[in-house]
SEFITOR-312385 format. One line per field, with one value per residue: residue number from 1; x, y, z of N, C-alpha, C in turn. Coordinates in nm, 2 decimals, m for minus. Layout:
% SEFITOR-312385
seq = (NUM  ...);
nX = (X  ...);
nY = (Y  ...);
nZ = (Z  ...);
caX = (X  ...);
caY = (Y  ...);
caZ = (Z  ...);
cX = (X  ...);
cY = (Y  ...);
cZ = (Z  ...);
//
This chain:
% SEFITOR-312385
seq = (1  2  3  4  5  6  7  8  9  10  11  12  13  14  15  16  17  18  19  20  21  22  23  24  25  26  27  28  29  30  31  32  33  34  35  36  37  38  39  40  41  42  43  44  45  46  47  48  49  50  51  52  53  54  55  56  57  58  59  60  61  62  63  64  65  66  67  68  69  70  71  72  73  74  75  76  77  78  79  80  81  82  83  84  85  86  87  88  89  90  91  92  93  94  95  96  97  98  99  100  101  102  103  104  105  106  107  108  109  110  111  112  113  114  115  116  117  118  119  120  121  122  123  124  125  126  127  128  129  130  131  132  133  134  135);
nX = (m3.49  m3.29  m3.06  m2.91  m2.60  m2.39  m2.06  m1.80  m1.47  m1.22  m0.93  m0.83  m1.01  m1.27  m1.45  m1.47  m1.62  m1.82  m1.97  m2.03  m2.18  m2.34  m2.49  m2.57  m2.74  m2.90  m2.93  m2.88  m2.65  m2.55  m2.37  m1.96  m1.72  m1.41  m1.03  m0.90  m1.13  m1.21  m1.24  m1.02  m0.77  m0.58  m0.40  m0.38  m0.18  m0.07  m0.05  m0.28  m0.51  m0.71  m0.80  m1.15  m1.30  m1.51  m1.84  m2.19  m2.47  m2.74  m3.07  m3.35  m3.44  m3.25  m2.88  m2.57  m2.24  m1.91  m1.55  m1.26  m0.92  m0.73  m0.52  m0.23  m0.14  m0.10  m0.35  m0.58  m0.78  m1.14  m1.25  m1.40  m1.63  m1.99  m2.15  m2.51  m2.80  m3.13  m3.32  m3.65  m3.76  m3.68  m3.60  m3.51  m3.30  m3.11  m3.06  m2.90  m2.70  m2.58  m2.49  m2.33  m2.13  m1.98  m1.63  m1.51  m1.56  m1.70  m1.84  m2.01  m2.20  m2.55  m2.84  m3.14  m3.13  m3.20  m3.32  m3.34  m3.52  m3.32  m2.95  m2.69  m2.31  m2.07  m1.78  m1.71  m1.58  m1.44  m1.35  m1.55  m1.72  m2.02  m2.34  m2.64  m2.97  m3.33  m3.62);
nY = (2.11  1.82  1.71  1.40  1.33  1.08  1.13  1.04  0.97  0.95  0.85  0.97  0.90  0.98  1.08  0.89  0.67  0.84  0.84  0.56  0.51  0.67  0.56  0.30  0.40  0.48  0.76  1.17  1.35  1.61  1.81  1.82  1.88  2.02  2.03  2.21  2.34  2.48  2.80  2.80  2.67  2.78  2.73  2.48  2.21  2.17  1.97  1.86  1.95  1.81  1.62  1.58  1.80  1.86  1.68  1.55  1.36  1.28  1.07  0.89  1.02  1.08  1.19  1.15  1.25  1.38  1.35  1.40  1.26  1.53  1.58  1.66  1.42  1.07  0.87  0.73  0.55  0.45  0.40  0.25  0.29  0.18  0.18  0.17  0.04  0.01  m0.13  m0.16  m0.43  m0.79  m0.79  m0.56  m0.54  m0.76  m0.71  m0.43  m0.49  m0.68  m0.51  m0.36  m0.49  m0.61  m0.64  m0.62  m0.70  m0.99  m0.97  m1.08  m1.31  m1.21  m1.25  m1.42  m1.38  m1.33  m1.08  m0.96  m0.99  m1.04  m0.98  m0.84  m0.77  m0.63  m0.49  m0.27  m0.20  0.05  0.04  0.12  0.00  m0.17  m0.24  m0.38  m0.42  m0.61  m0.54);
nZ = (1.73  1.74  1.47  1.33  1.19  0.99  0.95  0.70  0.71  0.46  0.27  0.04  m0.13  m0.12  m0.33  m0.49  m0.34  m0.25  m0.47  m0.53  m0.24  m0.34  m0.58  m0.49  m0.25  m0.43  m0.44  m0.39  m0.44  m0.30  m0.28  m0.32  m0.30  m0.39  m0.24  m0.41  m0.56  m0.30  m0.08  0.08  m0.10  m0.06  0.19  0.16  0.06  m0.25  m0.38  m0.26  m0.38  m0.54  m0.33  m0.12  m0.02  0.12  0.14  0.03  0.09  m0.02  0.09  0.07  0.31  0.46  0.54  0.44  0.51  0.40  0.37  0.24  0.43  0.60  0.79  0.96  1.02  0.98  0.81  1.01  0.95  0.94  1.19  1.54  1.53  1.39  1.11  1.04  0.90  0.90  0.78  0.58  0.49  0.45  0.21  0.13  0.29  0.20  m0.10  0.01  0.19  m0.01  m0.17  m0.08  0.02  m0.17  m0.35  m0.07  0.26  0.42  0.76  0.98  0.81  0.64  0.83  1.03  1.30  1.68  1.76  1.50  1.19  0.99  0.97  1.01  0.91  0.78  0.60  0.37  0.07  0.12  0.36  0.55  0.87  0.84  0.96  0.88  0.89  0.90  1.12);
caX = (m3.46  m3.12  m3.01  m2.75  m2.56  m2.28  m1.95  m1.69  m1.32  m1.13  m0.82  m0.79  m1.08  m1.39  m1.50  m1.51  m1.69  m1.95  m2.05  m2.08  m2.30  m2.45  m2.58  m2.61  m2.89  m2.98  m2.93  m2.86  m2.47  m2.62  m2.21  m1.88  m1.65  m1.23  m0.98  m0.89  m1.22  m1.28  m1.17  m0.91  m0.74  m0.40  m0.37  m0.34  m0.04  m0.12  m0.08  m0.37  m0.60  m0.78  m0.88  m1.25  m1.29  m1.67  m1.91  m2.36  m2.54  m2.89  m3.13  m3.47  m3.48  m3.08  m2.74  m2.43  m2.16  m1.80  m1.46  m1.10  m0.82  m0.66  m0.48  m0.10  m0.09  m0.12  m0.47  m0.62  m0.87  m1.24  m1.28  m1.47  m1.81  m2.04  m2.29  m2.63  m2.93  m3.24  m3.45  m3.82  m3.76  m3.55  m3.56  m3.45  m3.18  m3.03  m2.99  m2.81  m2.60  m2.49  m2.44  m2.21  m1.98  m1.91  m1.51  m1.50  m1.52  m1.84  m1.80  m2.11  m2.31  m2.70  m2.91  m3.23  m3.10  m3.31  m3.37  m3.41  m3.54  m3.19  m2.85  m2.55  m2.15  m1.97  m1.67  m1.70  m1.43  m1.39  m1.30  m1.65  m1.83  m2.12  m2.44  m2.79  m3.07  m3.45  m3.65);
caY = (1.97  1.83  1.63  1.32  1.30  1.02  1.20  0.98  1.00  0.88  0.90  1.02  0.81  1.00  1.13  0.72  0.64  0.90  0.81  0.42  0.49  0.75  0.43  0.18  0.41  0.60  0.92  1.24  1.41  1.77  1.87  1.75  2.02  1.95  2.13  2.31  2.43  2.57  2.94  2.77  2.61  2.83  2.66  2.35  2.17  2.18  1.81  1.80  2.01  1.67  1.57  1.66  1.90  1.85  1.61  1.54  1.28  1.26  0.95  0.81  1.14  1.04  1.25  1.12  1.37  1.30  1.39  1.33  1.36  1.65  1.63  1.61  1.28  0.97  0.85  0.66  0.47  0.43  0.24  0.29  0.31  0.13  0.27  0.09  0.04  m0.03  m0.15  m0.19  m0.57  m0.86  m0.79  m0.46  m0.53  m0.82  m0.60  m0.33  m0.59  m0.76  m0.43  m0.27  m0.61  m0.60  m0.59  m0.57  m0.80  m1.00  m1.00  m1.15  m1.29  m1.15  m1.38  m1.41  m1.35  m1.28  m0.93  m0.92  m1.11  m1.00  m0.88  m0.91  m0.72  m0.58  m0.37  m0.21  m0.19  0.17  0.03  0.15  m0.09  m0.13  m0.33  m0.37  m0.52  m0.58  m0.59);
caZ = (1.74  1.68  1.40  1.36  1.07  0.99  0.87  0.71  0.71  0.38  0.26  m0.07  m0.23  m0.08  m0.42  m0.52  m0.21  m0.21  m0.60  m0.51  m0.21  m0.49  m0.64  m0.34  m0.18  m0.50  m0.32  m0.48  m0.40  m0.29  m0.25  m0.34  m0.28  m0.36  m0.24  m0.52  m0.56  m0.17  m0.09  0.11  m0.10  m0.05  0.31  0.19  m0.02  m0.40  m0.36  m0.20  m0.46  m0.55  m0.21  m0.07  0.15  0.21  0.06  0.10  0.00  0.02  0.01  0.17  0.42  0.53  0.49  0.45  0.51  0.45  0.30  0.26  0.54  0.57  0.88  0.90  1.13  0.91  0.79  1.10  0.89  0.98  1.36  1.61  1.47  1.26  1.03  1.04  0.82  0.97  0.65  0.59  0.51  0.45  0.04  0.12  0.37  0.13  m0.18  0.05  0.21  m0.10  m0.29  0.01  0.06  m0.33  m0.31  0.06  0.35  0.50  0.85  1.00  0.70  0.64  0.88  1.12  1.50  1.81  1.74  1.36  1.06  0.89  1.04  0.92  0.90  0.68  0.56  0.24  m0.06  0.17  0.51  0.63  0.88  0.83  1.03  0.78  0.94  0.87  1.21);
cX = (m3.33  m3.12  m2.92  m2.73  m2.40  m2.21  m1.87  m1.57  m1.24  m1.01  m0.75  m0.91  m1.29  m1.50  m1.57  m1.62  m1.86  m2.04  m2.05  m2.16  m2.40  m2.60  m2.65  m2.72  m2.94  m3.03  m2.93  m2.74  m2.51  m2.47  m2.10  m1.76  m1.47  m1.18  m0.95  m0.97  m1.26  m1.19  m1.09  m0.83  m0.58  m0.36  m0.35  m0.22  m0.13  m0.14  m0.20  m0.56  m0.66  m0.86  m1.02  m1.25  m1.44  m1.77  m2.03  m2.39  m2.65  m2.97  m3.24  m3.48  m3.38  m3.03  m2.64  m2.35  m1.98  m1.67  m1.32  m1.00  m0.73  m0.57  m0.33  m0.08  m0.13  m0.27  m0.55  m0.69  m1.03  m1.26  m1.33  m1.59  m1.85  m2.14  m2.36  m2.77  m3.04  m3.36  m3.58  m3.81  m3.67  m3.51  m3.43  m3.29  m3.04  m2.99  m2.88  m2.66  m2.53  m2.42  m2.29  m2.16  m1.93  m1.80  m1.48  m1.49  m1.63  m1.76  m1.89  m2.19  m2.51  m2.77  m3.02  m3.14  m3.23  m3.39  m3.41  m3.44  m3.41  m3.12  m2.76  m2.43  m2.10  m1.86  m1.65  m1.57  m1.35  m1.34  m1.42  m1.68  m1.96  m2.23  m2.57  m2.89  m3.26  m3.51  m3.82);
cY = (1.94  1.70  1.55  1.33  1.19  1.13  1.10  1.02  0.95  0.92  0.91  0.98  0.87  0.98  1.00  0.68  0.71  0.82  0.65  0.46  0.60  0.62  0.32  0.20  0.48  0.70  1.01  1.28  1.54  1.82  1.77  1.85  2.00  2.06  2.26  2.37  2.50  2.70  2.88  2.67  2.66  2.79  2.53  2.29  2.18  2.04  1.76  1.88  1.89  1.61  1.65  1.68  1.88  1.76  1.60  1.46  1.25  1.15  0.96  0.93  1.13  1.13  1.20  1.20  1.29  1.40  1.31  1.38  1.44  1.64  1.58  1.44  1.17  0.91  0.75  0.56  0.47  0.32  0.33  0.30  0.21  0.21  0.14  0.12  m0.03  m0.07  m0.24  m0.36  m0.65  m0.84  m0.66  m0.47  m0.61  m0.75  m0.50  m0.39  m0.63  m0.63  m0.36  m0.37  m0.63  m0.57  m0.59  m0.69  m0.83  m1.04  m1.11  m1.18  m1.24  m1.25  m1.36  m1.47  m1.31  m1.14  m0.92  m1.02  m1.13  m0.95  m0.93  m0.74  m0.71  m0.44  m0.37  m0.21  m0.09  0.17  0.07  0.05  m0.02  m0.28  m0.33  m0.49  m0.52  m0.63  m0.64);
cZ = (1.67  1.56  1.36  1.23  1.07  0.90  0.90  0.63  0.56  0.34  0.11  m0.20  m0.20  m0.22  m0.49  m0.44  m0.21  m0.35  m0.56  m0.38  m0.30  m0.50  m0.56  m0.30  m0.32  m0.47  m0.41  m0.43  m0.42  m0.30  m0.26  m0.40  m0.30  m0.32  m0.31  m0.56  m0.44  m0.20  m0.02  0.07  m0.11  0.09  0.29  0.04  m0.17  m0.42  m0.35  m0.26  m0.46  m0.46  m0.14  0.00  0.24  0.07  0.11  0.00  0.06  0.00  0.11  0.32  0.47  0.45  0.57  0.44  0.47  0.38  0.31  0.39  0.52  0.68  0.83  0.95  1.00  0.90  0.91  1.07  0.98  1.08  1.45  1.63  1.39  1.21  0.98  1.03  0.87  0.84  0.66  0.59  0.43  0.29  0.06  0.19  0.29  0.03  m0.10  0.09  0.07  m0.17  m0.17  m0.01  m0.08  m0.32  m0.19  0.16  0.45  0.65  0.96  0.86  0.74  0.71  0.97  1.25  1.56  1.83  1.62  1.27  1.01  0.89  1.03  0.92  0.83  0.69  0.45  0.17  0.04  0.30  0.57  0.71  0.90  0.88  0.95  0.84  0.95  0.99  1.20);
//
């Protein structure tokens, strides 16, 4: 059976990123791998020792995967996607909501629509979006 996992993109700040959703879901960070610590880290600029090469974060039976960009092309930023929380109920989904838009940018606020008790938009301090909703 196959398994989805979100992998996200940052650009220099993963290591920040992972340790506030650390806390957000109260997960645990199974991996958090920097350059300078992988065996390849003579492929890449000394510059770029600091940056993570691979990151896991575990919570509520979920993995979060992610790291820093490595590529040479300019940082593209996070688009394209949303990452979306399906939580047990509206307590839950408001704490998650309020704790991700901390610093960040509400885009729909948290509200009862036609499909859920609780659904609402956001983009995190990290550029992530992100959808949280209690059905």
């Amino acid at each position: 059976m196959a398994r989805l996992f979100a992998y996200m993109l940052f650009d220099g700040d993963c290591a920040s990123a992972m340790s506030f959703y650390q806390k957000v879901f109260a997960g645990r960070i199974e991996a958090l791998t920097t350059v300078g610590e992988s065996p390849m880290a003579s492929q890449f600029p000394p510059s770029s020792a600091h940056r993570v090469i691979h990151a896991s974060l575990s919570f509520d039976g979920n993995t979060l995967m992610a790291s820093d960009w490595m590529a040479p092309e300019p940082y593209p930023g996070i688009m394209g996607t949303r990452f979306t929380l399906a939580c047990g109920s509206v307590e839950e989904a408001t704490r998650l909501f309020t704790e991700l838009s901390e610093a960040g940018k509400v885009q729909m606020p948290l509200q009862k629509t036609s499909w859920a008790k609780a659904f609402g938009m956001l983009e995190d301090r990290y550029g992530a979006p992100w959808q949280v909703m209690a059905q």
